[in-house]
NUROTI-217303 format. One line per 2 residues: number of its first residue (from 1); their letters; for each residue x, y, z negated of C-alpha. Coordinates in pm, whole numbers, plus 50000, padded with zeros to 5 digits. Each point is the difference from the previous one (the first is absolute). Example, Ala and Ser with C-alpha at 12.3 -4.5 7.8 and 13.67 -1.06 7.14 Angstrom:
1> as> 51230 49550 49220 | 50137 50344 50066
! end
This chain:
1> xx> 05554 32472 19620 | 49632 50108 49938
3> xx> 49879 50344 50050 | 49659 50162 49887
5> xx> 49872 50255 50092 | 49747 50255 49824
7> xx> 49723 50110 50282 | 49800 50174 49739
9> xx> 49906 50321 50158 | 49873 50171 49706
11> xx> 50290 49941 49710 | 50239 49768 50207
13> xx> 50297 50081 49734 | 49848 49986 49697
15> xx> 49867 49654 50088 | 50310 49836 50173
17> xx> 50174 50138 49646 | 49692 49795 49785
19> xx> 50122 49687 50221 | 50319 50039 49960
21> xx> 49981 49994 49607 | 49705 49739 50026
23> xx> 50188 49753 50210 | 50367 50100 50157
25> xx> 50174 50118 49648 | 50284 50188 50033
27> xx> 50084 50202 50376 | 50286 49771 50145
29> xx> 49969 49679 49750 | 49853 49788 50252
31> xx> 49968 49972 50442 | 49686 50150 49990
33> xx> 49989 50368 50147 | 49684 50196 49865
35> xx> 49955 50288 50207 | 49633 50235 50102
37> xx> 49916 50206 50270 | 49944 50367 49919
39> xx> 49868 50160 50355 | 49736 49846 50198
41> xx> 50221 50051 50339 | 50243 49736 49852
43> xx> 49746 49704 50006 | 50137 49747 50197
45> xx> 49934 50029 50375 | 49996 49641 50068
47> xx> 49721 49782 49879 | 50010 49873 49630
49> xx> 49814 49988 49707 | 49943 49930 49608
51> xx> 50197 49746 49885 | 49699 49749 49897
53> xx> 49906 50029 50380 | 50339 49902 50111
55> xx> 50381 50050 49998 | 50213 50176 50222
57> xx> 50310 49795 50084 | 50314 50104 50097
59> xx> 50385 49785 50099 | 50275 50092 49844
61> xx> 50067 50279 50331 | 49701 50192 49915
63> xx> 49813 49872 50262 | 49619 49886 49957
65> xx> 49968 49665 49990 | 49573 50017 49917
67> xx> 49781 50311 49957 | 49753 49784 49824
69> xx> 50068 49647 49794 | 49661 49820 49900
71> xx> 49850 50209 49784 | 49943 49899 49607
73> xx> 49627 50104 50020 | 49933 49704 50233
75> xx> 50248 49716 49945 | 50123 50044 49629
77> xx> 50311 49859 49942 | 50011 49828 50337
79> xx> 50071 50365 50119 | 50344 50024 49780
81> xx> 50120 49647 50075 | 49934 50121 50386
83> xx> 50222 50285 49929 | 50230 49774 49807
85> xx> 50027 49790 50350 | 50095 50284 50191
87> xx> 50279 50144 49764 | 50141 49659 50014
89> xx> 50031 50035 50397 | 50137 50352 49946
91> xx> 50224 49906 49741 | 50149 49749 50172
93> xx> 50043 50218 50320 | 50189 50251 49791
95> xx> 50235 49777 49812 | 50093 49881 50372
97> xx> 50066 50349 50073 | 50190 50025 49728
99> xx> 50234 49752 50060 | 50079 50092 50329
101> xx> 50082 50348 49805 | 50226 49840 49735
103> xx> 49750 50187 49760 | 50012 49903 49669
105> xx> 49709 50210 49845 | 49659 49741 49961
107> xx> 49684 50133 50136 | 49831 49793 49689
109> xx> 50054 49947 49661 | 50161 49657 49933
111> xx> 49759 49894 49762 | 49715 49966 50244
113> xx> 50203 49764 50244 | 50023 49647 49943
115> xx> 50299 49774 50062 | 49855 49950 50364
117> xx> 50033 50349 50056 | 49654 50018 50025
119> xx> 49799 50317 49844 | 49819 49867 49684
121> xx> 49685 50124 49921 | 49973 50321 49811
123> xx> 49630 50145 50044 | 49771 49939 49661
125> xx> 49635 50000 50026 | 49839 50216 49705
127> xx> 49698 49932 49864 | 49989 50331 49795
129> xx> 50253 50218 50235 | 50005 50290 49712
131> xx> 50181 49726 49723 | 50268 50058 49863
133> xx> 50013 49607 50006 | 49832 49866 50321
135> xx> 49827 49710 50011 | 50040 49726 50269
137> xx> 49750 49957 50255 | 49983 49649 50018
139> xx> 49763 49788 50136 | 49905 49847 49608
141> xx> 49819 50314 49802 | 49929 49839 49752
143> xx> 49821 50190 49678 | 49957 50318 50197
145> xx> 49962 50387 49756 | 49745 50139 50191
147> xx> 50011 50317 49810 | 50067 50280 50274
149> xx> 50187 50349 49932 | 49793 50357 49858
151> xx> 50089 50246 50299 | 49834 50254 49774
153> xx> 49686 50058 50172 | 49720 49943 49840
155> xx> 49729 49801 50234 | 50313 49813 50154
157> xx> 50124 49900 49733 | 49630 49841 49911
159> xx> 49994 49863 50336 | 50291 49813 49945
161> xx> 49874 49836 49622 | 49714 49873 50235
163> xx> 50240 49858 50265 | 50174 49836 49701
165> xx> 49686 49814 49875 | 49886 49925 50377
167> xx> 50361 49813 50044 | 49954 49872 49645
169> xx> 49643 49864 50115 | 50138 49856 50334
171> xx> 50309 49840 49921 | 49832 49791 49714
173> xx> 49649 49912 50232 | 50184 49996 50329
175> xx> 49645 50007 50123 | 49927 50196 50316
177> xx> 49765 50249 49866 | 50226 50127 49762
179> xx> 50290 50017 50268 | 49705 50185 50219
181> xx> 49948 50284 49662 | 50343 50017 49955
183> xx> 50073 50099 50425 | 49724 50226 49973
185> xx> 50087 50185 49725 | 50323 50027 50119
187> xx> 49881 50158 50307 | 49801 50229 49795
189> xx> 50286 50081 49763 | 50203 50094 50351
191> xx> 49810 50238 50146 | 49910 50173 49680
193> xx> 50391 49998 49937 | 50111 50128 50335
195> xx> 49699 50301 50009 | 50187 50104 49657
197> xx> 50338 50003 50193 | 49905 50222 50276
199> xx> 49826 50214 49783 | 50313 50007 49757
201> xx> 50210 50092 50364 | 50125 49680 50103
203> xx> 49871 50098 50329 | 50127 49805 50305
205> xx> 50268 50229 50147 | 50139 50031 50373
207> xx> 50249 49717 49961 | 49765 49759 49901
209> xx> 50204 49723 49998 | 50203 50187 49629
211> xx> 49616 50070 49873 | 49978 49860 49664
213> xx> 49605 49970 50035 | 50074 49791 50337
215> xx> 50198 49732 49840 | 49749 49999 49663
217> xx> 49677 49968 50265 | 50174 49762 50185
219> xx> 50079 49790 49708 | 49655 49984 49881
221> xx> 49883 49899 50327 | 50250 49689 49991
223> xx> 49868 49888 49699 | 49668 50009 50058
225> xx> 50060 49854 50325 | 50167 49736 49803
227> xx> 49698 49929 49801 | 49784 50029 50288
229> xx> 50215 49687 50121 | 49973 49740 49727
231> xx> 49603 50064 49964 | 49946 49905 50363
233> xx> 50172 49693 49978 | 49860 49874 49699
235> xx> 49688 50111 50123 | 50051 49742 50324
237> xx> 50051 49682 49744 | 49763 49862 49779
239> xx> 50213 50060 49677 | 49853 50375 49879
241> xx> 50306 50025 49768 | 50329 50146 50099
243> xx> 50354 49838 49928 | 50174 50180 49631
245> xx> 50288 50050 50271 | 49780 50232 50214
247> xx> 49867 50183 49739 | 50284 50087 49793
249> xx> 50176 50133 50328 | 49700 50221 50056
251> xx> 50069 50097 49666 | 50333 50049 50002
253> xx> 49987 50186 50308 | 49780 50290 49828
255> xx> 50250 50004 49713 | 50256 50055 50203
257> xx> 49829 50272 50181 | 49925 50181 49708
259> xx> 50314 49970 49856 | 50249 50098 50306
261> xx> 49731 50278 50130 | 49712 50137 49752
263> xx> 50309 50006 49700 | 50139 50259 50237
265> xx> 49684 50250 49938 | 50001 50017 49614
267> xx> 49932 50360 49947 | 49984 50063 50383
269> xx> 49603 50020 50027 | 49745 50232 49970
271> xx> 49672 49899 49767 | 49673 49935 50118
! end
């Protein structure tokens, strides 16, 4: 079972309702419970957080098993197959349980256990979360659409035509200059973008860890952090071009970003 929860304090139903006809379908078609919390005093008491920062995991008693998993903003899909590790263990644990209960109900689908028993893998890796048809994050990107979302803002929106033709630039030169415009930019682009947000009232609120401007910030940090990373260590060899490999997972990084977090403020912003 999977459970969401809606910690938007200023419309939480209206937007756990635009998820659940974005992504869940029909209420009861599937394990997933989509639920929001309407009064501050409910927020958990316990510490937790956004789901990119980390899951919340729970055994098949109710009991917490983590408060935190690795989060998705710092170890990509490493975080879900750390998550899928765990589950296994828990899994396992409960079908024990369950024998020793002559219980008969499973505590996972069938389809997403091999013959061994074992829990197959069932997290996918978006590179455009907001698809209707995802596409695989794989470590081959080849051909890369580097043509980024309107938000409907005007000077973000331009900012992101130039962050096209920067990725355009880089990817094809893979020279370290052009990596260098394209990080700076970037870093430009971010502060401009997350001024806009707090004066639109994304404001960081008392449970900062459910602040949608925290997770944003925080994103933008890892990615420039990221670029920050490769420049060094070409810049300690004597080969001033960067791998394709590096360059395109920059880029796809950004992509990402924009897709599975600026998407989420078309219409949301006020003009410069």
């Amino acid at each position: 079972m999977f459970v969401t929860v809606c910690v938007d304090s200023q419309k939480p139903e209206p937007v756990a309702r635009e998820f659940q006809n974005l992504y869940f379908g029909t209420p009861g078609s599937s394990s997933i419970i989509n639920a929001f919390i309407e009064e501050r005093d409910d927020y958990p008491k316990f510490p937790t957080q956004l789901g990119c920062q980390g899951l919340l995991l729970l055994d098949c008693e109710g009991r917490i098993a983590t408060m935190r998993s690795p989060a998705f903003l710092d170890f990509r899909e490493k975080a879900f197959e750390d998550v899928e590790h765990l589950l296994e263990a828990l899994i396992a644990t409960g079908k024990a349980q369950q024998v020793a209960t002559s219980s008969s109900e499973s505590l996972v689908s069938s389809e997403h256990v091999n013959l061994e028993g074992r829990l197959t893998s069932i997290a996918s890796f978006s590179l455009n979360a907001c698809s209707e048809e995802a596409v695989t994050l794989d470590e081959e990107w080849s051909d890369p659409d580097f043509q980024l979302p309107l938000i409907q803002h005007e000077s973000i929106d331009q900012e992101h035509l130039v962050l096209e033709d920067l990725m355009r630039t880089a990817v094809r030169t893979q020279e370290t200059r052009d990596v260098q415009a394209l990080q700076i930019f970037f870093m430009q682009h971010s502060e401009h973008e997350e001024a806009i947000m707090r004066r639109s009232g994304f404001a960081a609120e008392r449970e900062r860890n459910f602040s949608a401007i925290e997770s944003h910030t925080r994103d933008h940090k890892n990615i420039v952090n990221f670029a920050e990373s490769i420049l060094h260590n070409t810049a300690e060899g004597s080969d001033r071009k960067l791998r394709v490999r590096q360059v395109t997972l920059l880029c796809r990084r950004i992509i990402e970003h924009v897709f599975t977090y600026d998407i989420l403020l078309t219409g949301a912003l006020d003009v410069d």
